[in-house]
N, C-alpha and C positions, 0 to 999 in steps of 0.2 A: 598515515598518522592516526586517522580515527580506530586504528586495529588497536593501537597501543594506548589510546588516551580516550577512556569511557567521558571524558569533559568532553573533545574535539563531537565522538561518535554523537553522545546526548545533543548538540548544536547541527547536527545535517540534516534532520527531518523539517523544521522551518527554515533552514535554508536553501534547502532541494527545493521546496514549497515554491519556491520566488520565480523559479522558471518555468513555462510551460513544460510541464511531463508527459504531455501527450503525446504516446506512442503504441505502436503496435509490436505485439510479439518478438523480440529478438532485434529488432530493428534500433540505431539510434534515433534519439529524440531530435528538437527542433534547434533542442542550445549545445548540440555534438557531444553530449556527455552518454558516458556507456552507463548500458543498462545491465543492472545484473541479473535480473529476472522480468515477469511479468506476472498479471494477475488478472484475472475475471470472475464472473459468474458464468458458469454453465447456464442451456437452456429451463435444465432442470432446478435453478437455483441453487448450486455447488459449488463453494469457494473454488478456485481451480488455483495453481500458482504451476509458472513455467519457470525454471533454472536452466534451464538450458539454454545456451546464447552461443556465438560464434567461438567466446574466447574458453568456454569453459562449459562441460556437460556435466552439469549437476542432479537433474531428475526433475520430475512433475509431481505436483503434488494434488490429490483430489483430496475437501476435506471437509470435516463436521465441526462445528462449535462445540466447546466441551465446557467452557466459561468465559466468562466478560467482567470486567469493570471500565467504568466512565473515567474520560480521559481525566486530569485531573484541571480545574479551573483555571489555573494558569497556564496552559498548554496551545500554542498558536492555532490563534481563528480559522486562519486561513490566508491565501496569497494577497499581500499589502495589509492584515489583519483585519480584513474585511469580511470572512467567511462567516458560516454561522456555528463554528465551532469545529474543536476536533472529532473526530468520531472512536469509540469506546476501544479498549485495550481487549486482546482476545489472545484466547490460547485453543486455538486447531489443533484436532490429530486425523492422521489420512485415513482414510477411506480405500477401498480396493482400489486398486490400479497405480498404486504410488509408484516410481520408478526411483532411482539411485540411490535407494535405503534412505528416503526421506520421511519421515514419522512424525514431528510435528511442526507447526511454525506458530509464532508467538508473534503478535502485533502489538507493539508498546512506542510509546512516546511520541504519539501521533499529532501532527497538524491537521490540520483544516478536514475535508472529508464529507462533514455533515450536511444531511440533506436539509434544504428548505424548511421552514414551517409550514408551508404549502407549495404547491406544484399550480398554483394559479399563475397565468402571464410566463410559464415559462415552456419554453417548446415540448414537441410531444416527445424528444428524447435528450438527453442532457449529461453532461459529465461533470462529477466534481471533483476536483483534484486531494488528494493527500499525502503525507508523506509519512514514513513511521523509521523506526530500528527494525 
């Protein structure tokens, strides 16, 4: 439904939000729902994003920020909108080593994400969730 109805599409980044998304590479998450890709920072600080999963070989992407804008104000806090906001809209392009003719990814219409105002009281490694288009 979301392929065909930009309304449906624009409504699943806060409502992906609501479930625990923690997972690893390839793997299903907690709430059985397939993953279509992954994402991290490399050691070197390198957006990284994995497409490749069981059901479909799409390519890896290594990448550089090329520009950003802030999410917009009304854009969901976070899980129960309790977060401290969404984190900024970005347009990636790869870097060497891109695999399955993948060249850019675009991050828009993001939930929750944002880090802390401070990293006081909270453990020495920490994840926060977000969800985008």
């Amino acid at each position: 439904m979301a392929a065909t109805s930009a309304t449906v599409l624009a409504t699943l980044p806060n409502f992906a939000l609501q479930y625990n998304l923690n997972t690893h590479p390839g793997s299903q998450n907690p709430a059985n729902l397939l993953v279509s890709g992954a994402h991290w920072f490399t050691e070197g600080g390198i957006p990284f994003f994995d497409l490749d999963t069981t059901a479909a070989k799409i390519g890896t992407i290594p990448c550089k920020k090329d520009a950003s804008a802030p999410a917009p104000a009304d854009a969901s806090k976070g899980q129960g909108g309790k977060g401290n906001g969404a984190v900024p809209w970005l347009k990636l392009s790869a870097k060497d080593g891109a695999t399955g003719n993948l060249q850019e990814v675009y991050r828009l219409n993001t939930a929750g994400g944002a880090a802390p105002a401070t990293c006081a009281g909270m453990p020495a490694t920490f994840e926060i969730q977000y969800a985008a288009e």
